[in-house]
VOVOTOR-732487 format. One record per atom (N, C-alpha, C, CB): x, y, z; residue in one letter; atom name; chain. Coordinates in steps of 0.02 Angstrom, whole numbers, plus 50000, padded with zeros to 5 digits. Each point is the difference from the previous one (the first is absolute). Glycine has a CB too. Layout:
// residues N
xx, yy, zz, lovo, tidren, fiti
X, Y, Z, a, CA, A
...
This chain:
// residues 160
xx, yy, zz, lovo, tidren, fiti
50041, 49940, 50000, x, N, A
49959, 50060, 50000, x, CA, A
50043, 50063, 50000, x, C, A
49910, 49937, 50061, x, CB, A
50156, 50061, 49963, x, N, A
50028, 50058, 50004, x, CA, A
50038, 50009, 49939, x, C, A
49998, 49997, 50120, x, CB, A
50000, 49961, 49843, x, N, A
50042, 50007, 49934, x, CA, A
49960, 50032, 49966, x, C, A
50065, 49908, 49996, x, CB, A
49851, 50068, 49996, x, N, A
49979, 50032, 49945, x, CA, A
49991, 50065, 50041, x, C, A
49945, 49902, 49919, x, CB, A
50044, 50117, 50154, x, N, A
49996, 50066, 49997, x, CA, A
50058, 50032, 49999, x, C, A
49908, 49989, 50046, x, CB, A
50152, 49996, 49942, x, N, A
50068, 50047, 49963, x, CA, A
49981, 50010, 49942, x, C, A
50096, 49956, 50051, x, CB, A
49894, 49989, 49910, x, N, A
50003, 49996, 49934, x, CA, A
49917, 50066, 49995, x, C, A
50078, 49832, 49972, x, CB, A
49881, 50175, 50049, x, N, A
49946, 50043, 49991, x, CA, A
50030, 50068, 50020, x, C, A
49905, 49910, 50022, x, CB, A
50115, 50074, 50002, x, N, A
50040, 50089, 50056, x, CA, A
50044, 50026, 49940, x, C, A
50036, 49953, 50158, x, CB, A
49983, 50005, 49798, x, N, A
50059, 50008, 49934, x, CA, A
49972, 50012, 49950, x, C, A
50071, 49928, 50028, x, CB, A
49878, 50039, 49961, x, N, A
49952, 50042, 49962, x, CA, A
49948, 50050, 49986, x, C, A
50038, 49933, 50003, x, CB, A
49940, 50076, 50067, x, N, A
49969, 50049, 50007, x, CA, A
50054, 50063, 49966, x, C, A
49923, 49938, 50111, x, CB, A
50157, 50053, 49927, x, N, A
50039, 50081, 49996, x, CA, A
49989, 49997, 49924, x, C, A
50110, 50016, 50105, x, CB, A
49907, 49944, 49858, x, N, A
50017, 50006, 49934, x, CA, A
49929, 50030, 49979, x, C, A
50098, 49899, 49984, x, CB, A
49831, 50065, 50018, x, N, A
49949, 50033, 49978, x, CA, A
49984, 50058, 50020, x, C, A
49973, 49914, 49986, x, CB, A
50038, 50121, 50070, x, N, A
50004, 50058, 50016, x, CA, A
50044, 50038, 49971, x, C, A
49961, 49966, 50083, x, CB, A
50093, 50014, 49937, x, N, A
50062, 50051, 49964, x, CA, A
49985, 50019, 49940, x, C, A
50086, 49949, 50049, x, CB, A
49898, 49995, 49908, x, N, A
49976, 50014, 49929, x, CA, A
49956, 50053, 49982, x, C, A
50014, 49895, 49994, x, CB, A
49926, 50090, 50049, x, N, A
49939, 50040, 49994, x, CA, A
50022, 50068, 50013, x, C, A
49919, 49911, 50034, x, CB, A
50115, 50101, 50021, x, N, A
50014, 50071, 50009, x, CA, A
50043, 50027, 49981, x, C, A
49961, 49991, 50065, x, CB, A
50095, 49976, 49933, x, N, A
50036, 50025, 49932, x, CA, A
49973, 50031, 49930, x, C, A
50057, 49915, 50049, x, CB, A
49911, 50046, 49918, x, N, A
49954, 50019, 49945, x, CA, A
49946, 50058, 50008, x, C, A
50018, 49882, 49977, x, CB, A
49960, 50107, 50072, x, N, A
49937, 50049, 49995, x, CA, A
50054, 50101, 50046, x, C, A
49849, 49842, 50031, x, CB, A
50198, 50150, 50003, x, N, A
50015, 50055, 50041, x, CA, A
50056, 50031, 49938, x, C, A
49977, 49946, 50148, x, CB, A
50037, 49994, 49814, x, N, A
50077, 50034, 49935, x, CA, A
49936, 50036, 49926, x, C, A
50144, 49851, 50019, x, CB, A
49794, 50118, 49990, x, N, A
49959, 50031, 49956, x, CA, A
49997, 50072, 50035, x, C, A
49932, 49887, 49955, x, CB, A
50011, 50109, 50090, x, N, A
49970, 50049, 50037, x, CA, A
50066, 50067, 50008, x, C, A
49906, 49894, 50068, x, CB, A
50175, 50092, 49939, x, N, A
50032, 50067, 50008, x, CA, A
50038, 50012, 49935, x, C, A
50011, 49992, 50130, x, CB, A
49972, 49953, 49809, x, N, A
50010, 50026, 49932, x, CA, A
49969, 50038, 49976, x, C, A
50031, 49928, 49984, x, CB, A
49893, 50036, 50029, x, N, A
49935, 50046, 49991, x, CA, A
49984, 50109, 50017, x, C, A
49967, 49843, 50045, x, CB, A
50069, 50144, 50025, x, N, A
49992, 50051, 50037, x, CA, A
50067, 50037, 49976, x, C, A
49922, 49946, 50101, x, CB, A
50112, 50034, 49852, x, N, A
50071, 50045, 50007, x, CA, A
49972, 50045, 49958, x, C, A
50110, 49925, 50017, x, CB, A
49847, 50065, 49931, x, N, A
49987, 50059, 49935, x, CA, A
50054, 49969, 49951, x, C, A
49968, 50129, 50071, x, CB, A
50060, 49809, 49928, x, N, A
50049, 49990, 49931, x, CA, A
49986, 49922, 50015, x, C, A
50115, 50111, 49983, x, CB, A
49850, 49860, 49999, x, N, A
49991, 49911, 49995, x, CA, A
50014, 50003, 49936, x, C, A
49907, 49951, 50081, x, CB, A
50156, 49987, 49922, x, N, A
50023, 49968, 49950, x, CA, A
50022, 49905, 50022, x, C, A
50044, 50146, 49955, x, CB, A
49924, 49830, 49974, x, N, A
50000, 49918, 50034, x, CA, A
50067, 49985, 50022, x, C, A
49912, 49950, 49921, x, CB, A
50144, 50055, 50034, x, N, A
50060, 49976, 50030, x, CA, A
50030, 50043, 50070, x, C, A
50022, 49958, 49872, x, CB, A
49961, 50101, 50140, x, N, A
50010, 50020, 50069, x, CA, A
49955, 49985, 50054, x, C, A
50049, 50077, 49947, x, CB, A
49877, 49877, 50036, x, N, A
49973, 49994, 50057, x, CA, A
50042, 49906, 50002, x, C, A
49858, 50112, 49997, x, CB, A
50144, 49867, 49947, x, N, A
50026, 49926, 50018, x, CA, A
50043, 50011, 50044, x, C, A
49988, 49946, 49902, x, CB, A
50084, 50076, 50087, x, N, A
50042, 49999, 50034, x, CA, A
49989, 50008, 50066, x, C, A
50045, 50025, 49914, x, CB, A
49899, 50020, 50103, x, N, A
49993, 50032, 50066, x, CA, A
49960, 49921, 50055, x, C, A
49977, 50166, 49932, x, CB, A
49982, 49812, 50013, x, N, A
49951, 49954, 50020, x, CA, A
50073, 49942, 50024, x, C, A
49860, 50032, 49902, x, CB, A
50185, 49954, 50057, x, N, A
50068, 49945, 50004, x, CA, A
50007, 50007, 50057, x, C, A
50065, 50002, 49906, x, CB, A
49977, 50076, 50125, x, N, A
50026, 50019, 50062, x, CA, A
49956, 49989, 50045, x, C, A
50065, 50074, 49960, x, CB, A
49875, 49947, 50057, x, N, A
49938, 49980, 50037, x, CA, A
49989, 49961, 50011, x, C, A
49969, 50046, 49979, x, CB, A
50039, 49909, 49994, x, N, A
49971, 49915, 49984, x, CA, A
50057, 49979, 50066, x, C, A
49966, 49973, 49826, x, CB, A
50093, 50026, 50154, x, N, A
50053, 49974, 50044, x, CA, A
50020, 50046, 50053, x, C, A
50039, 49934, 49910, x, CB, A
49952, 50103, 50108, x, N, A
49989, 50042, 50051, x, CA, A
49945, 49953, 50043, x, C, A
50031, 50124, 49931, x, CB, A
49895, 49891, 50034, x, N, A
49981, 49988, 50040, x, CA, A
49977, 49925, 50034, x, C, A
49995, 50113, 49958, x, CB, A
50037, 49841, 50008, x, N, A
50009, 49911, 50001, x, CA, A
50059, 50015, 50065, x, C, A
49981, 49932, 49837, x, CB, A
50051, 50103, 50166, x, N, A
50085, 49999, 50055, x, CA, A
49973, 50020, 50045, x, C, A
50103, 50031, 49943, x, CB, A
49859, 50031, 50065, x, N, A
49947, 50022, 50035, x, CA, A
49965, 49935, 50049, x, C, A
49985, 50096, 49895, x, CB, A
49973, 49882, 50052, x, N, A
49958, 49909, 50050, x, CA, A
50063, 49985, 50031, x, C, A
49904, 49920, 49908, x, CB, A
50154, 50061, 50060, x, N, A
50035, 49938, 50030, x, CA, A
50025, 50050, 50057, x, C, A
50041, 49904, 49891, x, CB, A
49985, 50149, 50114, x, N, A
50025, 50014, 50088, x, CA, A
49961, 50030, 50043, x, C, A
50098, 50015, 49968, x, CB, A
49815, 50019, 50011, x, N, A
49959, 50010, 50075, x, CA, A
49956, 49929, 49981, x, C, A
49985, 50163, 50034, x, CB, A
50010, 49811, 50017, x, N, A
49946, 49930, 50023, x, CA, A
49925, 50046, 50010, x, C, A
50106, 49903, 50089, x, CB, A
49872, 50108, 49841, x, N, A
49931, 50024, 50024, x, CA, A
49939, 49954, 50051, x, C, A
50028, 50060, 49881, x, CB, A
49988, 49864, 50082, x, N, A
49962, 49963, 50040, x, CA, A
49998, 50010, 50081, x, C, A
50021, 49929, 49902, x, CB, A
50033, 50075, 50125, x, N, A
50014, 50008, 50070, x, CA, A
49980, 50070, 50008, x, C, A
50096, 49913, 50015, x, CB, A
49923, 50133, 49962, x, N, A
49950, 50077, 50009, x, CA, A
49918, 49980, 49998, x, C, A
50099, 50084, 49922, x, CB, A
49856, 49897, 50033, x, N, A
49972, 49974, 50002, x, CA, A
49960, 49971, 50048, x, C, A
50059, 50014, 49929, x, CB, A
49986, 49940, 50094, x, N, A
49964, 49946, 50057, x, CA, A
50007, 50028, 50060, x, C, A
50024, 49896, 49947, x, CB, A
50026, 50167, 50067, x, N, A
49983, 50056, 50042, x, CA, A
49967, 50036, 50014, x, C, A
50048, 49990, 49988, x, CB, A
49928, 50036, 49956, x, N, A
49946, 50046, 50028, x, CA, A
49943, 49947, 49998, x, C, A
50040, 50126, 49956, x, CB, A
49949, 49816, 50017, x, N, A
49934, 49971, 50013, x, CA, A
49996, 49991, 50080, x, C, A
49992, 49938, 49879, x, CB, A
50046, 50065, 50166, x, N, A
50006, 49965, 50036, x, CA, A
49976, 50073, 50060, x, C, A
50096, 49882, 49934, x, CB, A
49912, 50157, 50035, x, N, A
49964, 50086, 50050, x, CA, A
49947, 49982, 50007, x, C, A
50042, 50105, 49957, x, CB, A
49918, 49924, 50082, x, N, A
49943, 49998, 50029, x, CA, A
49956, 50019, 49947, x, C, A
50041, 50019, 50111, x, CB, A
49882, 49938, 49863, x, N, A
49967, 50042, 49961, x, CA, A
50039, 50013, 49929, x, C, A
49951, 50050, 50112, x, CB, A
50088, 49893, 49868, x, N, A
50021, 49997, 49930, x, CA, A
50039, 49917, 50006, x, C, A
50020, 50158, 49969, x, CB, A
49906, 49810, 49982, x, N, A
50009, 49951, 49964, x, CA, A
49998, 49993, 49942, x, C, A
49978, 49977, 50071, x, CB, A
50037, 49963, 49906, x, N, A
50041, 49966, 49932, x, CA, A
49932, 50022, 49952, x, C, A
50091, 49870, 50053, x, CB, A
49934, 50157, 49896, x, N, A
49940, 50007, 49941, x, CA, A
49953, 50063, 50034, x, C, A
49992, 49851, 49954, x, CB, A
50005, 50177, 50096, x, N, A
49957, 50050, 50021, x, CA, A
50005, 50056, 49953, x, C, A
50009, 49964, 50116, x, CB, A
49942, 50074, 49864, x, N, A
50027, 50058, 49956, x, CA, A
50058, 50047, 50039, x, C, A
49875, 50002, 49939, x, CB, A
50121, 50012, 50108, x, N, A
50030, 50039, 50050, x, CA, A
50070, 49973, 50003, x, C, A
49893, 50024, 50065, x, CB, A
50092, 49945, 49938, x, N, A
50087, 49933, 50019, x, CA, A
50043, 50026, 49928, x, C, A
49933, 49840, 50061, x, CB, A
50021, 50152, 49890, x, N, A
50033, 49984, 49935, x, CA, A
50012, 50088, 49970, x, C, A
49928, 49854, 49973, x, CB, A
50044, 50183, 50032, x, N, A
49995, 50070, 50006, x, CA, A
50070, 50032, 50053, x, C, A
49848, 49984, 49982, x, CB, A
50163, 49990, 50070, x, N, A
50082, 50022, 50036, x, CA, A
50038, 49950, 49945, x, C, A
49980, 50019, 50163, x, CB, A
50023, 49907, 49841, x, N, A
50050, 49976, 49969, x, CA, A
50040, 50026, 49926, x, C, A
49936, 49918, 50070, x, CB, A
49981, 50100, 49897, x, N, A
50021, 50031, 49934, x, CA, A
50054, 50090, 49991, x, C, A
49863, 49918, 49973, x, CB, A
50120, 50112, 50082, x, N, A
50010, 50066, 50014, x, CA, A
50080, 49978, 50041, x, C, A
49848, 50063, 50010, x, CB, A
50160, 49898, 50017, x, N, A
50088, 49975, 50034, x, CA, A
50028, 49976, 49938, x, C, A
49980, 49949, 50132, x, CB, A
50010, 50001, 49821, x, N, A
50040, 49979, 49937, x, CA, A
49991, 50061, 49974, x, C, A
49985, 49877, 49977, x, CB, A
49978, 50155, 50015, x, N, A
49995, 50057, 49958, x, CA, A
50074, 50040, 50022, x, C, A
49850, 50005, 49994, x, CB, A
50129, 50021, 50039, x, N, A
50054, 50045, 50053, x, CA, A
50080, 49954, 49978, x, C, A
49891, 50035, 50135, x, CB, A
50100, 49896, 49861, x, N, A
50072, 49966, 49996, x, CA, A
50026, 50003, 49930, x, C, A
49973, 49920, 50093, x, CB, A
49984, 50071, 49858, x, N, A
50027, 49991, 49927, x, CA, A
49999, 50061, 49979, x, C, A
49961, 49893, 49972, x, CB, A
49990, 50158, 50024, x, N, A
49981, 50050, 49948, x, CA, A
50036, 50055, 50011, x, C, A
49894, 49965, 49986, x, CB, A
50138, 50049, 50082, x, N, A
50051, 50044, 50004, x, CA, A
50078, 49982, 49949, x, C, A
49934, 50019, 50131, x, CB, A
50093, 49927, 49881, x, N, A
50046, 49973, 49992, x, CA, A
49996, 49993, 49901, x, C, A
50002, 49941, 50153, x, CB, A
49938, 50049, 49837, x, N, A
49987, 49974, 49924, x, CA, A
50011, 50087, 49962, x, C, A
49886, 49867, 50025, x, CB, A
50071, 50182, 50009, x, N, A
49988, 50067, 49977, x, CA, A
50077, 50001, 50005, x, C, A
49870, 50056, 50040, x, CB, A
50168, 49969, 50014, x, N, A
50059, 50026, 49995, x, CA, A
50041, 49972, 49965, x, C, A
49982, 50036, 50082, x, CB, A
50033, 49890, 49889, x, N, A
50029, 49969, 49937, x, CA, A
49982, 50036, 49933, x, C, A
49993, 49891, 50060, x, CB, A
49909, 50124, 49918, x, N, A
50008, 49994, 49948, x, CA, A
50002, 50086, 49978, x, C, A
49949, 49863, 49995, x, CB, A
50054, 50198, 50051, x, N, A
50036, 50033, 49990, x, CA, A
50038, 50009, 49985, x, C, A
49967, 50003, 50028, x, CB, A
50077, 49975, 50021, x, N, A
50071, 49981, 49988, x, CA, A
50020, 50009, 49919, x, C, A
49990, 49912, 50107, x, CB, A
49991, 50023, 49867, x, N, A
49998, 49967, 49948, x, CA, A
49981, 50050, 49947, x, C, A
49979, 49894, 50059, x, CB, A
49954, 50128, 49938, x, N, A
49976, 50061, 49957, x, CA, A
50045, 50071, 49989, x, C, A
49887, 49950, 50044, x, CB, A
50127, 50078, 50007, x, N, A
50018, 50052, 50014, x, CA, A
50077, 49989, 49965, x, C, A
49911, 50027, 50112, x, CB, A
50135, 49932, 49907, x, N, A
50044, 49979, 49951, x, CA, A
50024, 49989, 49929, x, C, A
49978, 49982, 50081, x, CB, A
49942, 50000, 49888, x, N, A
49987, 49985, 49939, x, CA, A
49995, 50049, 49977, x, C, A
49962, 49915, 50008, x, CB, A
49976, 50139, 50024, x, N, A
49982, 50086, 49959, x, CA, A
50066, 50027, 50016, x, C, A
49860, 50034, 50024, x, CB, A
50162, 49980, 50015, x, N, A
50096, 50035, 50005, x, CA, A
50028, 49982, 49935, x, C, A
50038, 49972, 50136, x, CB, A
49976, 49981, 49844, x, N, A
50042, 49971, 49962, x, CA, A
49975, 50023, 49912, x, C, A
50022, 49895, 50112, x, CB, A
49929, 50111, 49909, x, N, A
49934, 50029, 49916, x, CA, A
49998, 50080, 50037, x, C, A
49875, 49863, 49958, x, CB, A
50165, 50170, 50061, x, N, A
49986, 50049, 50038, x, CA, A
49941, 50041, 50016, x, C, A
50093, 49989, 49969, x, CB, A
49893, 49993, 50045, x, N, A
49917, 50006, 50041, x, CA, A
50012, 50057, 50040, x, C, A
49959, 49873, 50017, x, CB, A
50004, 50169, 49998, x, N, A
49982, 50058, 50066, x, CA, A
49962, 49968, 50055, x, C, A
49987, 50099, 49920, x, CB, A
50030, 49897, 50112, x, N, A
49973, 49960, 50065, x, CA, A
49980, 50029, 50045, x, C, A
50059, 49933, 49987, x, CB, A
49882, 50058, 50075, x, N, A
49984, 50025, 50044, x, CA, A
50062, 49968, 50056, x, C, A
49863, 50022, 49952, x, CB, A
50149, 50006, 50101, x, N, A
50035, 49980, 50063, x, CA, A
49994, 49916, 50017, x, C, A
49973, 50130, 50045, x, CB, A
50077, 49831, 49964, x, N, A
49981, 49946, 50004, x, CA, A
49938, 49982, 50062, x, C, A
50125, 49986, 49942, x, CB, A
49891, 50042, 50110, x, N, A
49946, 49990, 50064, x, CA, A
49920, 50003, 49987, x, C, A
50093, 50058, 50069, x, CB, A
49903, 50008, 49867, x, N, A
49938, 50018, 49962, x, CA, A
49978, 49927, 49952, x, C, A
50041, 50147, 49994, x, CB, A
49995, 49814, 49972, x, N, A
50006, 49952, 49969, x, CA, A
49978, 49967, 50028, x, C, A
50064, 50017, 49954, x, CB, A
49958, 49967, 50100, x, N, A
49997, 49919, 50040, x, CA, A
49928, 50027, 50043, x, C, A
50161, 49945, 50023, x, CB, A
49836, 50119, 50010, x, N, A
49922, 49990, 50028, x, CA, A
49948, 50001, 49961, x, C, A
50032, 50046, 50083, x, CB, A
49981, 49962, 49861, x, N, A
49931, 49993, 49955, x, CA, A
49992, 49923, 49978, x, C, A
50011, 50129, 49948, x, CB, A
50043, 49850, 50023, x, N, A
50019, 49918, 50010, x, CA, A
49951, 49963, 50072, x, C, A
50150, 50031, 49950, x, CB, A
49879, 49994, 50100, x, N, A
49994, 49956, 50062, x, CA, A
49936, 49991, 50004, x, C, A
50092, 50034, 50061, x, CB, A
49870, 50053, 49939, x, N, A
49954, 49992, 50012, x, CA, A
49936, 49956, 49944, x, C, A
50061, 50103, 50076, x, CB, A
49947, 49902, 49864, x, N, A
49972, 49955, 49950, x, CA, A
50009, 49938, 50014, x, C, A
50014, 50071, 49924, x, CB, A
50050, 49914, 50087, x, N, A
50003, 49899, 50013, x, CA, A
49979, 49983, 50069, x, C, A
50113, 49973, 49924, x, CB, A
49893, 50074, 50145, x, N, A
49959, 49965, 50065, x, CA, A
49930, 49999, 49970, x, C, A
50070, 50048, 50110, x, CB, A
49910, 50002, 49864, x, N, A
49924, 49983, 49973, x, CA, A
49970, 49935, 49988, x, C, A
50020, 50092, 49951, x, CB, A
50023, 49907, 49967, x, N, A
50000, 49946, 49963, x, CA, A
50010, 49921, 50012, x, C, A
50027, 50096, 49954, x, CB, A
50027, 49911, 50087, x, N, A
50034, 49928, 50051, x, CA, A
49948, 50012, 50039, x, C, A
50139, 49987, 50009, x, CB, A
49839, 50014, 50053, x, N, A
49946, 50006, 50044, x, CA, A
49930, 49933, 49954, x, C, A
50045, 50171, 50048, x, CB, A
49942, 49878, 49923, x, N, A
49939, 49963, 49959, x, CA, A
49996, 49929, 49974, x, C, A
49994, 50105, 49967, x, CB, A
50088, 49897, 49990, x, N, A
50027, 49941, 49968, x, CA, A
50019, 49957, 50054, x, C, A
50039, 50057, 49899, x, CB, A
49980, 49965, 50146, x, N, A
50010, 49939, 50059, x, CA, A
49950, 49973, 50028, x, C, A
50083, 50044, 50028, x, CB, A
49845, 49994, 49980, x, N, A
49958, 49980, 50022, x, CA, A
49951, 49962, 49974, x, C, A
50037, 50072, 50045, x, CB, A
49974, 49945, 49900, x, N, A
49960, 49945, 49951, x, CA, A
50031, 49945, 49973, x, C, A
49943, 50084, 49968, x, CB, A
50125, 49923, 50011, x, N, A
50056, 49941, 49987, x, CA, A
49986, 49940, 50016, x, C, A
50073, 50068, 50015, x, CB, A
49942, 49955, 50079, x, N, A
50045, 49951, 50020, x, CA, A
49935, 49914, 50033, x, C, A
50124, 50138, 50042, x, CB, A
49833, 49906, 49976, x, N, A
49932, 49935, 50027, x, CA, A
49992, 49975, 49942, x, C, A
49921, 50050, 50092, x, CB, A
50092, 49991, 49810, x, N, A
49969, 49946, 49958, x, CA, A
50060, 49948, 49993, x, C, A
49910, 50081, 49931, x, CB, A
50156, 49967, 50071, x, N, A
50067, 49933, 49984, x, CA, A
49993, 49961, 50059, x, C, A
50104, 50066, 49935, x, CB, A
49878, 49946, 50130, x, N, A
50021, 49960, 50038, x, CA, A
49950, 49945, 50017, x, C, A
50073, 50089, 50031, x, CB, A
49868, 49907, 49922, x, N, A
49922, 49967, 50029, x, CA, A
50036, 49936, 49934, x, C, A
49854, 50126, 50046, x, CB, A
50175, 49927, 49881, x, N, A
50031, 49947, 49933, x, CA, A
50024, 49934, 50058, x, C, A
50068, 50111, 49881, x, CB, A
49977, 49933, 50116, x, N, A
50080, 49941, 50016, x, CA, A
49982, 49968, 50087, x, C, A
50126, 50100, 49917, x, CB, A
49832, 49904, 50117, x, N, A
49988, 49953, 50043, x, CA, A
49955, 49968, 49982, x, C, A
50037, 50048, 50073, x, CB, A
49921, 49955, 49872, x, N, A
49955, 49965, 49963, x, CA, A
50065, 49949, 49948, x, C, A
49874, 50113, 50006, x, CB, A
50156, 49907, 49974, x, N, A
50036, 49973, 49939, x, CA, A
50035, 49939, 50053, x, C, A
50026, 50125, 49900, x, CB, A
50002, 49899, 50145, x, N, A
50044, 49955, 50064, x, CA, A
49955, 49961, 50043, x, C, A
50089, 50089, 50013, x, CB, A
49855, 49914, 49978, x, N, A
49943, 49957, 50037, x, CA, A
50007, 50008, 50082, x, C, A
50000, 49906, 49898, x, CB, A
49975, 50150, 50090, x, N, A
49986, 50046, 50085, x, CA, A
49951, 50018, 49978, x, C, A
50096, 50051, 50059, x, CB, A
49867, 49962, 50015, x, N, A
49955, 50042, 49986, x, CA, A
50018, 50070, 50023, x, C, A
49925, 49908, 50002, x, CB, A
50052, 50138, 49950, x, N, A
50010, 50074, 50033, x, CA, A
49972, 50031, 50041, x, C, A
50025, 50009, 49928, x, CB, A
49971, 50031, 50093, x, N, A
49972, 50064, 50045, x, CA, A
49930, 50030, 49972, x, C, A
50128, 50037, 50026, x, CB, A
49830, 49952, 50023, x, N, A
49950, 50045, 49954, x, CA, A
50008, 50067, 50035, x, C, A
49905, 49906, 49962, x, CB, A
50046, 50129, 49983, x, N, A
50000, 50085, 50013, x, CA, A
49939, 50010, 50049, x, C, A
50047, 50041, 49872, x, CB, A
49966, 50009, 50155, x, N, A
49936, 49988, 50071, x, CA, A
49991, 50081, 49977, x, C, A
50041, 49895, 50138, x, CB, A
């Protein structure tokens, strides 16, 4: 039992990572005023593995099974799942925004671009992807995680 729940814990990061990767490298291509496919791929690449390295060194599960364990927040509760989503949030989307700045802001320099202040950059960034991540986590993660304990023959969590 504990294998397949590594092996689920391993896939969950990857289906997540993926998902938010994809949808947070759209959303601050989108928002830059210059979307172009090969500059959002790249961005989506860096993201992607960012945020897969991301899963592998915080143990969300164990965050997770922490706060279920507060008073007045259980497993699948909207409430439960509403902090959990807003703490990953807080863990990836900072870390993801300030990469794909990073990354952008580098690229327009180089095409010499006029740029706003990087800090101006990144809070308009930040604030678009906590949005965005927030939502995507909250809806994500009960459908990947209901898949793949269904796929692994568990039963999942229901939503209360």
């Amino acid at each position: 039992m504990e294998k397949k729940m590594k092996k689920i814990g391993l896939l969950m990061n990857l289906c997540m990572g993926i998902t938010l990767s994809f949808f947070l490298s759209l959303a601050g291509t989108l928002t830059s005023g210059h979307f172009a496919v090969p500059e959002w791929l790249i961005s989506f690449g860096i993201s992607a593995v960012i945020s897969i390295i991301i899963g592998f060194i915080v143990p969300m599960k164990k965050i997770n099974d922490a706060i279920e364990k507060r008073p007045g927040c259980e497993p699948g509760k909207l409430t439960t799942r509403l902090v959990e989503s807003a703490i990953s949030d807080l863990i990836y989307t900072p870390i993801l925004s300030l990469c794909m700045v990073i990354f952008a802001r580098s690229r327009a320099l180089a095409h010499g671009a006029q740029l706003p202040p990087f800090l101006i950059m990144y809070a308009k960034s930040l604030l678009v992807t906590l949005v965005v991540g927030f939502f995507l986590i909250l809806v994500f993660t009960p459908i990947f995680l209901k898949i793949l304990l269904k796929k692994n023959g568990i039963g999942g969590p229901v939503d209360k």
